[in-house]
N, C-alpha and C positions, 0 to 999 in steps of 0.2 A: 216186368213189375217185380221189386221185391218186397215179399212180403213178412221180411223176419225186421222181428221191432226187438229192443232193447230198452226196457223200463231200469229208468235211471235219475236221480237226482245229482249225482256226482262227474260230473265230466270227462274228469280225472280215469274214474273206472270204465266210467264206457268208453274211453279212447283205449285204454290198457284190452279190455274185451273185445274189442275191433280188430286190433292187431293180433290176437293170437287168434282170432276170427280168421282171419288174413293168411296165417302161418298153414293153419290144416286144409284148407283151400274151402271155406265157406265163404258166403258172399256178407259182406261190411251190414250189419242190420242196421235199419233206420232209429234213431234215436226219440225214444217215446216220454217225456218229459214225467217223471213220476209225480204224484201228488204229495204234500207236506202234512197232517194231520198229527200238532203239538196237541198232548203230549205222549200221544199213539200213535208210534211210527206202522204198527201193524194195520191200522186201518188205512192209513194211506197207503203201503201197500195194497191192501184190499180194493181200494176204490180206485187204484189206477190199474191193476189186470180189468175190471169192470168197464171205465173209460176207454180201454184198446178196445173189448170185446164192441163195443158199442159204436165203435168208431170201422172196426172191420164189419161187422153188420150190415151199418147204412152206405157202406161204399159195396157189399153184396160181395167181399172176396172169395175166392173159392175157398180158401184156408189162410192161414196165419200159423208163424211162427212167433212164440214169445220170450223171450229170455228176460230174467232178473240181470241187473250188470255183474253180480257176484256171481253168476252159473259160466263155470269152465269146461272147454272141451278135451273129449279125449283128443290123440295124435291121429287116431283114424277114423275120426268122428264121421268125414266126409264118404266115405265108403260103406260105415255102419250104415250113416244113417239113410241113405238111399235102397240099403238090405229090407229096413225097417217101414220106410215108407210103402213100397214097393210090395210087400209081404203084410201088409197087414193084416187085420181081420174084418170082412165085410161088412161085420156090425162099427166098425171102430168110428168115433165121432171126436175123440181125443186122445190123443197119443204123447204118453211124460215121459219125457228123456231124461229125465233128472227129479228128485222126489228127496223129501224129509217125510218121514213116518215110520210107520212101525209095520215089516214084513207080515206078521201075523192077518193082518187087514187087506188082505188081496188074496189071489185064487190062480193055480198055475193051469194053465189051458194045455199043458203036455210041450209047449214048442218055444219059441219065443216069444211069448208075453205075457204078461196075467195081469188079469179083470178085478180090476180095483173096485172093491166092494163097497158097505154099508157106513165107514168109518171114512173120516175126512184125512185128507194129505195134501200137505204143503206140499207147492212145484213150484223149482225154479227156472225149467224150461219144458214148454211143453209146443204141440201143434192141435190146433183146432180148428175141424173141416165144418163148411159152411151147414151142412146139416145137421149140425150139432147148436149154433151159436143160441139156440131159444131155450133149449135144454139149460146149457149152462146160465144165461142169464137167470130161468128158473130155479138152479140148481143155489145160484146165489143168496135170490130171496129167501127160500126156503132155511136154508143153514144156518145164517145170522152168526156168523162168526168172522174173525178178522183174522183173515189167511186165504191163498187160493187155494182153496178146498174141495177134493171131488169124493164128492157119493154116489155109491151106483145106482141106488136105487133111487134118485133124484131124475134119472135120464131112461127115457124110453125106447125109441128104436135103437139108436147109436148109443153107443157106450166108451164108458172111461178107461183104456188100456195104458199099463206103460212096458216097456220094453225089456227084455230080461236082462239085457248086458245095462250099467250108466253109461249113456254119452256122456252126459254131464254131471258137474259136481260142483255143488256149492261150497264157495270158500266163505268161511265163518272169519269175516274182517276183523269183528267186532270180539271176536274171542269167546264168544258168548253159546252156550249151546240151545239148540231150540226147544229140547223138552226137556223135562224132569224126568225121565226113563234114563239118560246118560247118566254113568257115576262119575265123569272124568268131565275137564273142558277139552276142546281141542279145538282146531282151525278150522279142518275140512272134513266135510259131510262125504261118508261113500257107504255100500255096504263092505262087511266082512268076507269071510271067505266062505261062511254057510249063508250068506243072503240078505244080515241083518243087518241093519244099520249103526253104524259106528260114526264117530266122533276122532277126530284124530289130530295130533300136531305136523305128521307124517303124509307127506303127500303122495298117492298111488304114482305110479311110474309110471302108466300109464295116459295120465293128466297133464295138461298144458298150462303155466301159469307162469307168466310173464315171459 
């Protein structure tokens, strides 16, 4: 059974996201038709990670992978990320590969990974284990905001980690940066070399696209 979806309205891109899916040796993720909400495209985001959550739920998966069509992989994504699965931490209920937000808003657990705190953070690729999916449906309600957003104190036993190295990294098609904290525009989302999140025209080297 494969359980990594691809939230996409453009074709185009999630055929481009498949093949370098393909290139690092992950497997082809299933195409999850994203929602249209004129003249806010963020809440249609919002309300299509909620329709996957809801939809992995009532089929009882054990977990789910989700990717944005825009979240790109590193070259050794396929090695990381089985480090990362494999290692996690025994509270972990969600694990983000890829993230927009602001470093300050999380908590370094000494190793690889830190505990995404009290402040919400865009993800454009993440896994959610089934012990988790009520939490996050709550975690939804709660927040009322239009983005996939995790707060930690939203979620009880399990909790919200993401990984200290990016797998992924969103490419900013639209040119457009996500917050008001960048001074610059740029393409692609990654952090800097202290941890923080940057904006850039420049694509890490490490990155696969196209």
């Amino acid at each position: 059974m494969n359980y990594m979806f691809s939230i996409s309205i453009d074709k185009n891109r999630y055929e481009i996201q498949c093949k370098n899916f393909e290139r690092v040796g992950l497997p082809k993720p299933e195409l999850f038709e994203g929602l249209k909400k004129e003249p806010d495209n963020e809440l249609g985001c919002l309300y299509s990670h909620i329709c996957l959550l809801m939809m992995c739920k009532h089929l009882n998966f054990p977990f789910y992978f989700c990717f944005e069509d825009d979240a790109y992989p590193r070259k050794d994504v396929s090695e990381k990320l089985t480090y990362y699965i494999n290692n996690r931490p025994k509270d972990c209920g969600i694990l983000v590969l890829g993230r927009n937000g602001q470093f300050g808003q999380v908590e370094w657990n000494g190793n690889d990974y830190y505990t995404i705190k009290e402040r919400p953070f865009g993800a454009h690729s993440y896994i959610v284990f089934r012990e988790c999916y009520n939490d996050l449906l709550n975690s939804f309600e709660i927040q009322r905001i239009a983005d996939m957003a995790l707060r930690g104190n939203n979620f009880k036993d399990k909790k919200p980690y993401w990984t200290k190295e990016y797998l992924f990294i969103q490419d900013n098609i639209d040119n457009k940066c996500m917050s008001t904290n960048f001074s610059k525009k740029g393409r692609y989302f990654y952090p800097d070399k202290d941890g923080n999140l940057s904006c850039s025209n420049d694509l890490p080297e490490l990155f696969l696209i196209n």
